[in-house]
C-alpha positions as CSV (number, residue, x, y, z in Angstrom):
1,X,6.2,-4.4,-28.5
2,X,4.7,-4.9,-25.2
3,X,1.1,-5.7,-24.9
4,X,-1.6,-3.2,-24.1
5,X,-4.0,-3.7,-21.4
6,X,-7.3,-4.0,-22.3
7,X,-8.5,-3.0,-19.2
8,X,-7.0,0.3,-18.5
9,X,-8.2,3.0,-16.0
10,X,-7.7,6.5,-16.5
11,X,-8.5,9.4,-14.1
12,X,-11.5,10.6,-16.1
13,X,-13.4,7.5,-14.9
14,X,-13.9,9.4,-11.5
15,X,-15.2,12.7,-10.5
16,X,-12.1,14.6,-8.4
17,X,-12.6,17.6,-5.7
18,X,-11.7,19.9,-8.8
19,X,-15.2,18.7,-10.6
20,X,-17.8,19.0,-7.0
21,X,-18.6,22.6,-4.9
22,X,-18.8,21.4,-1.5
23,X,-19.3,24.8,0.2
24,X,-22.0,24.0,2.9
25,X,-22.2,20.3,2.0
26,X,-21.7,17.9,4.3
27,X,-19.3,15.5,3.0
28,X,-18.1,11.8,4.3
29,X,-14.5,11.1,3.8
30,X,-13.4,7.8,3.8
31,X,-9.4,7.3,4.5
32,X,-6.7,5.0,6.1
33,X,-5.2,6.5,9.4
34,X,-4.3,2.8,10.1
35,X,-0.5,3.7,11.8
36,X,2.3,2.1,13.9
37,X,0.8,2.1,17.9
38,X,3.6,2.1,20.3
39,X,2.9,-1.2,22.2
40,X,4.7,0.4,25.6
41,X,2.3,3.2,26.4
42,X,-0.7,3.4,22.6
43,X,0.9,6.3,21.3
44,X,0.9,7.2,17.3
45,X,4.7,5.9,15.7
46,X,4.4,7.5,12.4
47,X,2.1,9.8,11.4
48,X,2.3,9.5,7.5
49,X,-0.7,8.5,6.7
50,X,-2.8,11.2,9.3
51,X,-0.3,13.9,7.3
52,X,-1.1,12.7,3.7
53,X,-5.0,12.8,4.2
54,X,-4.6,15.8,5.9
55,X,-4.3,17.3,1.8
56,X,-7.5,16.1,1.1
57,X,-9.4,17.2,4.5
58,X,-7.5,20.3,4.5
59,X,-9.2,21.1,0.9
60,X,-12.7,20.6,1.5
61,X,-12.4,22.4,4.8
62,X,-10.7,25.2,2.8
63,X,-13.5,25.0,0.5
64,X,-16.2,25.9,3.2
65,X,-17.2,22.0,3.5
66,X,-18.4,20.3,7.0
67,X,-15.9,17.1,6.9
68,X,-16.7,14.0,8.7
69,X,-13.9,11.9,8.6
70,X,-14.4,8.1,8.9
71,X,-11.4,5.5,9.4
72,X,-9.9,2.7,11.5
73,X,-7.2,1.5,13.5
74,X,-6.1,-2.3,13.5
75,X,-8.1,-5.1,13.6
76,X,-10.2,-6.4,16.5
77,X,-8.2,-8.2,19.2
78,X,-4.6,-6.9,18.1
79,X,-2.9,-5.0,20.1
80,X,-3.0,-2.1,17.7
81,X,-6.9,-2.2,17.8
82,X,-7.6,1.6,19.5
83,X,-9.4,4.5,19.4
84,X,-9.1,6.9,17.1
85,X,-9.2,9.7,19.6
86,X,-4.8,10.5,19.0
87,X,-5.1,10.2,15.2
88,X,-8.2,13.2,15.6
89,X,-5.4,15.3,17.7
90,X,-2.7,14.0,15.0
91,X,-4.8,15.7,12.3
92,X,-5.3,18.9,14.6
93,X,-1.9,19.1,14.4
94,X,-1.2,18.6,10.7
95,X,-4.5,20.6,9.9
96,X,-3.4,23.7,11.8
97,X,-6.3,23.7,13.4
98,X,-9.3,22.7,15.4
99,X,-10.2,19.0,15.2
100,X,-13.4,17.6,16.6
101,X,-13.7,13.8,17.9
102,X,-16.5,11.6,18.8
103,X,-16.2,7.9,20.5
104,X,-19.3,7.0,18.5
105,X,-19.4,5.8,14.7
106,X,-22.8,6.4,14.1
107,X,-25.2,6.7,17.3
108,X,-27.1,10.0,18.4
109,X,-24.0,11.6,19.5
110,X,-22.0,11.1,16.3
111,X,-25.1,12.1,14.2
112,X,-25.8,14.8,16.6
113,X,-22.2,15.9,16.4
114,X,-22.5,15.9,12.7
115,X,-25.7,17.7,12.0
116,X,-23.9,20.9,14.3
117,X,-20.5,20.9,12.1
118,X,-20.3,24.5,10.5
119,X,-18.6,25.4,7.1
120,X,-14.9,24.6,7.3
121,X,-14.7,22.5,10.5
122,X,-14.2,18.7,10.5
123,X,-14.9,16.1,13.1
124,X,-13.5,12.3,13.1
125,X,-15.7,9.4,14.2
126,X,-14.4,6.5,16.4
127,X,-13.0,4.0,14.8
128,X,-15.2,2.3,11.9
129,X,-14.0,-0.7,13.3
130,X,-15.4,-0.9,16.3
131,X,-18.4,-1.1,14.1
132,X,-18.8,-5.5,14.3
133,X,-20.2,-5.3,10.7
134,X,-17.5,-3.6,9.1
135,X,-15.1,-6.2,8.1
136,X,-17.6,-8.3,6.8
137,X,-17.5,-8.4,3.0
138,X,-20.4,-8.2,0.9
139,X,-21.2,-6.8,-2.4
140,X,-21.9,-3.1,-2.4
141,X,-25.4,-3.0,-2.8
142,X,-25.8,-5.4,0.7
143,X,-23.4,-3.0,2.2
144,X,-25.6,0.2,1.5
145,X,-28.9,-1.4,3.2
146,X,-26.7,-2.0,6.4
147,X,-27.8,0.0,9.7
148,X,-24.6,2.4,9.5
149,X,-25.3,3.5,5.7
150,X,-29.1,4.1,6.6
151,X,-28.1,6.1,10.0
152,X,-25.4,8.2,7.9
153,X,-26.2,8.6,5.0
154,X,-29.5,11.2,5.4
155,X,-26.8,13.7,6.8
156,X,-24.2,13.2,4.0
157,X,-24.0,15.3,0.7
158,X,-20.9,13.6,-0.7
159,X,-19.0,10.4,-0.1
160,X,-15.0,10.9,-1.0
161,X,-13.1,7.8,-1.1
162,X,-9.5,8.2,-0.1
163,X,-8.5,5.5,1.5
164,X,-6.5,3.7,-1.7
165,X,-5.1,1.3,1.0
166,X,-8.1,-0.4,1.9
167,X,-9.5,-0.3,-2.0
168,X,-9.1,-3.9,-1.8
169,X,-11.5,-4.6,0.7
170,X,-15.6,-5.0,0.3
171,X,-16.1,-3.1,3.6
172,X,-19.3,-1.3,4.5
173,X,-17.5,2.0,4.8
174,X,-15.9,1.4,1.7
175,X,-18.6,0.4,-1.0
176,X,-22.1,1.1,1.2
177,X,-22.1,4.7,0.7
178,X,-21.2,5.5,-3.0
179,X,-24.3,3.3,-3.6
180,X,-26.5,5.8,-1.8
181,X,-25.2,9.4,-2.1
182,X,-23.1,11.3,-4.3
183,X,-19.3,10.3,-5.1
184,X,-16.0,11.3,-5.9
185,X,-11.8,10.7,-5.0
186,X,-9.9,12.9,-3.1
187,X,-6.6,14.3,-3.6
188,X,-4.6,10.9,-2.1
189,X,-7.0,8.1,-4.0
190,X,-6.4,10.4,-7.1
191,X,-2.2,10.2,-6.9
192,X,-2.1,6.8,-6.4
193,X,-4.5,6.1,-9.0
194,X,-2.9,8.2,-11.4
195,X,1.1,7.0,-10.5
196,X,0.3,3.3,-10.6
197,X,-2.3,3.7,-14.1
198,X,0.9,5.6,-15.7
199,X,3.4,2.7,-14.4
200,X,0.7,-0.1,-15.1
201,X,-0.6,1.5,-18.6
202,X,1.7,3.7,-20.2
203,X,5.4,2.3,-18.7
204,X,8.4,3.7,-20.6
205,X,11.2,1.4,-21.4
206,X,13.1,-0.3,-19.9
207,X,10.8,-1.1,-16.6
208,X,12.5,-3.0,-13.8
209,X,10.4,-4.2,-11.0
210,X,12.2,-5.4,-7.8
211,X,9.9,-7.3,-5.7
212,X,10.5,-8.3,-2.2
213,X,9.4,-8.1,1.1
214,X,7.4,-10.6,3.0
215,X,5.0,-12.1,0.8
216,X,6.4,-14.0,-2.1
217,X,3.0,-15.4,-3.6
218,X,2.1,-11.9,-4.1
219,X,5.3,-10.7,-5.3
220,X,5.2,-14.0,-7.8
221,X,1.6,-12.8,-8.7
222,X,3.3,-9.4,-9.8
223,X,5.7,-10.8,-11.6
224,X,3.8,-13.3,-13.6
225,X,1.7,-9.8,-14.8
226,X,4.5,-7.7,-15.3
227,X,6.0,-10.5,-17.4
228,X,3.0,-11.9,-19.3
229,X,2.2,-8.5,-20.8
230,X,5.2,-7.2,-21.1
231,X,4.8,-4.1,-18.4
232,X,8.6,-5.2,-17.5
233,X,11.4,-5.8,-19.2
234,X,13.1,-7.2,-16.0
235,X,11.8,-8.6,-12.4
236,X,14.2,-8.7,-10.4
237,X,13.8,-10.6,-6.7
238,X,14.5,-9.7,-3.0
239,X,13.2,-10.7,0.3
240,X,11.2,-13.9,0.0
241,X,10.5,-13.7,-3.9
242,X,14.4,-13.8,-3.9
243,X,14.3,-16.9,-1.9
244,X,11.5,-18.0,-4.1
245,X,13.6,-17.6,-7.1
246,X,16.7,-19.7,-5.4
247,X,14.3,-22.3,-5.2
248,X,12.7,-22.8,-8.3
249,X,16.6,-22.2,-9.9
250,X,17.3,-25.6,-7.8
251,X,18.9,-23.8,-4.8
252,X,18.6,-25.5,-1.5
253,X,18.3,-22.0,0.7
254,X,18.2,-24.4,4.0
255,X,15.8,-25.9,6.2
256,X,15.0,-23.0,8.8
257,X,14.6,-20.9,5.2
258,X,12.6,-23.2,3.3
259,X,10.1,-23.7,6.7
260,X,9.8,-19.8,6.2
261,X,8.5,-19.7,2.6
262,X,6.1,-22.7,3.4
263,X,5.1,-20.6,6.6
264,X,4.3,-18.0,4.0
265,X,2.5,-19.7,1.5
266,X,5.2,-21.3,-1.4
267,X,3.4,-24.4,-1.5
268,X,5.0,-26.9,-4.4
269,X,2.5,-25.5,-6.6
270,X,4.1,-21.7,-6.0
271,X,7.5,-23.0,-6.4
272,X,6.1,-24.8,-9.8
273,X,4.9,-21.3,-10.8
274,X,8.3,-20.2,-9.6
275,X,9.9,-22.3,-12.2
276,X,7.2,-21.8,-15.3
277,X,8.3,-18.1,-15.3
278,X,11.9,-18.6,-15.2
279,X,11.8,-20.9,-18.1
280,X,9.1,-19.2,-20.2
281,X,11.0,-15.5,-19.5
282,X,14.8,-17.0,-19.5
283,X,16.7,-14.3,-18.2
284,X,13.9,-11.6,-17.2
285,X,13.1,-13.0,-13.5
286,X,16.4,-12.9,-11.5
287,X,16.8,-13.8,-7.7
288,X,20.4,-13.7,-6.0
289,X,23.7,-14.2,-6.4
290,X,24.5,-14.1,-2.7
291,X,22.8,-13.9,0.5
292,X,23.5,-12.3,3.5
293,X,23.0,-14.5,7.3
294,X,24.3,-13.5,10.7
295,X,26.8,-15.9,11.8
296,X,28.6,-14.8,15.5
297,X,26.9,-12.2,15.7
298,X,27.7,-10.0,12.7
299,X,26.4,-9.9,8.8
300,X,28.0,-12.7,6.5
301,X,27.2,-12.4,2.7
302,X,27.4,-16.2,1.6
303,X,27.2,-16.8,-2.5
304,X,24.5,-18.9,-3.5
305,X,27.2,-21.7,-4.9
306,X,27.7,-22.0,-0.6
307,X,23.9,-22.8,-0.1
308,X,22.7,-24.4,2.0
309,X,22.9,-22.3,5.0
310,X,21.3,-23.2,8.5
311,X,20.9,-19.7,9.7
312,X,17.8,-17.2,8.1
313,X,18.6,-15.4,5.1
314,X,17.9,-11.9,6.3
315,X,18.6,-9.5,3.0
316,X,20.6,-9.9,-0.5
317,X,23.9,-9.9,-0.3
318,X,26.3,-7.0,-1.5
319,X,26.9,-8.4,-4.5
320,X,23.5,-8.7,-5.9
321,X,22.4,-5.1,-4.6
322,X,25.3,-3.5,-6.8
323,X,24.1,-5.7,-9.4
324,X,20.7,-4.9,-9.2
325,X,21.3,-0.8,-8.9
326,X,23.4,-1.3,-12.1
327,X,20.7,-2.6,-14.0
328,X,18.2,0.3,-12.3
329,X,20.7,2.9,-13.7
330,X,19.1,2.9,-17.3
331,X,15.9,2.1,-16.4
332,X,13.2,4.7,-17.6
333,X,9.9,2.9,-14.9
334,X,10.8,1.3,-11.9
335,X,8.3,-0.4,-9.4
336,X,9.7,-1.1,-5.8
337,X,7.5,-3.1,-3.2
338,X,9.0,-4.0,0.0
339,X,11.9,-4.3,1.3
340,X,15.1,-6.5,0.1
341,X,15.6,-7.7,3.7
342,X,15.3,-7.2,7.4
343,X,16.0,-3.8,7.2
344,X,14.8,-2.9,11.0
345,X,18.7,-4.7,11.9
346,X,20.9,-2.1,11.1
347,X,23.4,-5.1,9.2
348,X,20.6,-6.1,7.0
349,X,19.4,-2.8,6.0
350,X,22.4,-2.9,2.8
351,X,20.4,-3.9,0.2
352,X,17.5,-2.1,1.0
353,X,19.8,1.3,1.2
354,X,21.3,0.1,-2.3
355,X,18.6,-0.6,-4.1
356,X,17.0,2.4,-2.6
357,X,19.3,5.2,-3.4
358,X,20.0,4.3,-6.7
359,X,16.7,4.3,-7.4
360,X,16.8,8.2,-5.5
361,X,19.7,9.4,-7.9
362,X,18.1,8.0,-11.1
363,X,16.0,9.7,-13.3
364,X,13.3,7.2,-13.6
365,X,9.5,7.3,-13.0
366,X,9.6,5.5,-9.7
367,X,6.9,4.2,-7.7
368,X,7.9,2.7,-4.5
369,X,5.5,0.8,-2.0
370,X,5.1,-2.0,0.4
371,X,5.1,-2.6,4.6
372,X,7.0,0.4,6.0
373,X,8.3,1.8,3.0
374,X,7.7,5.2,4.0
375,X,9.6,4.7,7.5
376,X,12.4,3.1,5.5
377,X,12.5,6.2,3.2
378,X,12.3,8.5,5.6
379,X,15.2,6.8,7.6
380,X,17.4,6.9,4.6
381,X,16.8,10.6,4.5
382,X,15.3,10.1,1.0
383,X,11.9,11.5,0.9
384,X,11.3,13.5,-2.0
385,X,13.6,11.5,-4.5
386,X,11.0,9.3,-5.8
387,X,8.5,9.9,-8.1
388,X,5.9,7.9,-5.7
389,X,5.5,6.3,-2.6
390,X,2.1,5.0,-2.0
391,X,0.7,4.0,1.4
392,X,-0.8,1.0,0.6
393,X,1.0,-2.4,0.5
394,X,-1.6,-5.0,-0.3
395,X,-4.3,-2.9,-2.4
396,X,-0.9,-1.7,-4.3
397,X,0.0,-5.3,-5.4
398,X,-3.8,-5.9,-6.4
399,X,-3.8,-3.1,-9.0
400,X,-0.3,-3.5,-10.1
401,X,-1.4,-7.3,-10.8
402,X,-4.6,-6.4,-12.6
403,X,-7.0,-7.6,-10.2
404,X,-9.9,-5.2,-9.3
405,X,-10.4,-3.1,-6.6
406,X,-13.9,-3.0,-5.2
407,X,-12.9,0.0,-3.0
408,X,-11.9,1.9,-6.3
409,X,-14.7,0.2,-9.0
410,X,-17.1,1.6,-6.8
411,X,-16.2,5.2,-7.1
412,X,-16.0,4.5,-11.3
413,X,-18.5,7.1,-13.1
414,X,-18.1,5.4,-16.0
């Protein structure tokens, strides 16, 4: 019998839009319009994000609130780092109507601006980043004596946290304000809460997780959970945990690979970790039986007997991704993050596509996540065929490891 959590969160610990009457209110909505910028000429690449938040703004508006919208772009000195001034038009667009913008986050304009909203109209600040403050983490009662909570939070009725994306980080737009004025979760906060507490707490079996992506100490992280308490009843491993895996199984995946997992943190202690699991859970944490390289210009699947290989692994080879969507056939949870290769080169999108549409044509409970999932999805043509997709990538890996969230403890009633 697997074990039970002894920490489990259910939606009743929050207060939802259903629960508050925001007619008249001023509320503060926290979310993540953090997209792709073209690098060529700034422009918006996917607008997932701006469209999924536009549920939760579109609702309070509807509802006769004045909606302030607060979020950021990038991270100071990358090239994504930008004003929010497309994502407000973004949101006009997806809204259907009228969106209000101002390059301040909270100076006279910006407070000015939001003391004149009327019922039903919303306005996005500049970019919260652009802050210097912001990103520096602190505990939430520091963050709500900081110069942005006290010059807010006198024109705010309600503070809705919706950016599930950024719940793992101790940011002064996330934690400062629920501190101060009254709380709750909107509509996109509330799905992935409730989708990853039904996988996490109450998964039916058999679960199959297939980690990959970029990351492999936080795909290992997942897996040592998942395993430990019996969430899953197989882990099976792509991208880098794949590699991982090939490791600690006594694989030598080749120097220009094994650089790469270093580069990405599988110190000797990660590969030890690596190993623990795969003797402790014989049989339940699987990595590949082939590997796919380009050699001459064109995709080569290689079986691991052939390792090593001088050229990068770049996704799982075909045999392994019709293994793996066998075993995803008959499972009743599955939990996707990332990825199974370098699925932007149109050779080495195979497993991902596999994997992918099996997981589509299943009838499982299916939560899919990670960098880019959505794009990937949407370029498969399979949107709508899962029973999930969250936005967020790291924040995703937290709670599905059972590490808290400051971002989402914060907005706990209870």
């Amino acid at each position: 019998m697997p074990a039970l959590l002894e920490n489990k969160m259910e939606i009743s610990d929050f207060i939802t839009l259903d629960q508050i009457d925001v007619k008249g209110k001023t509320v503060l909505v926290r979310v993540d319009f953090n997209s792709p910028i073209n690098p060529e000429d700034g422009s918006i690449m996917d607008f997932s994000r701006i469209n999924e938040h536009a549920k939760t703004i579109g609702e309070l508006a509807s509802k006769g609130a004045k909606v302030v919208v607060m979020a950021h772009q990038g991270r100071p000195g990358d090239e994504d780092f930008t004003s929010l001034e497309a994502h407000a038009a973004a949101l006009s667009k997806a809204l259907g109507k009228n969106v209000k913008f101002v390059d301040e986050v909270f100076g006279q304009s910006a407070r000015s601006a939001i003391s004149g909203l009327g019922e039903g109209e919303v306005l996005v600040l500049e970019n919260v980043r652009f802050y210097s403050e912001e990103m520096i983490e602190k505990d939430a009662r520091a963050q709500s004596n900081t110069i942005m909570v006290k010059k807010l939070a006198p024109l705010i009725d309600f503070y809705i946290g919706d950016a599930f994306s950024v719940a793992h980080r101790s940011h002064v737009s996330m934690l400062g304000f629920p501190v101060v004025v009254k709380k709750a979760i909107g509509r996109v906060m509330q799905e992935e809460v409730e989708a990853l507490t039904k996988a996490v707490s109450h998964p039916e079996h058999p679960a199959v997780y297939v980690l990959g992506g970029a990351k492999p100490t936080d795909s290992l992280k997942v897996a040592n959970r998942a395993l430990k308490e019996g969430l899953a009843d197989l882990v099976l491993g792509t991208g880098m945990l794949g590699q991982l895996i090939l490791l600690a199984e006594g694989y030598n995946v080749g120097q220009s690979n094994l650089n790469a997992l270093k580069k990405k943190g599988a110190t000797d202690d990660v590969i030890n970790q690596a190993k623990a699991l795969l003797k402790t859970y014989p049989g339940r944490l699987r990595g590949p039986v082939d590997v796919a390289i380009e050699r001459a210009g064109k995709r080569l699947d290689i079986p691991t007997s052939d390792l090593p290989v001088e050229e990068p692994i770049k996704d799982i080879g075909e045999a392994t991704a019709r293994s793996y969507a066998k075993v995803l056939e008959d499972a009743k949870t599955v939990i996707i993050n990332g990825p199974a290769g370098v699925y932007e080169e149109p050779q080495f999108l195979l497993g991902t596509k596999v994997i992918f549409e099996s997981v589509a044509n299943s009838k499982s409970f299916s939560i899919l996540g990670g960098g880019h999932t959505i794009s990937v999805v949407d370029e498969l043509g399979l949107h709508g065929k899962f029973s999930h997709i969250s936005t967020a990538g790291k924040a995703m890996i937290d709670f599905i490891a059972g590490e808290s969230l400051p971002g989402i403890e914060i907005l706990k009633t209870k």
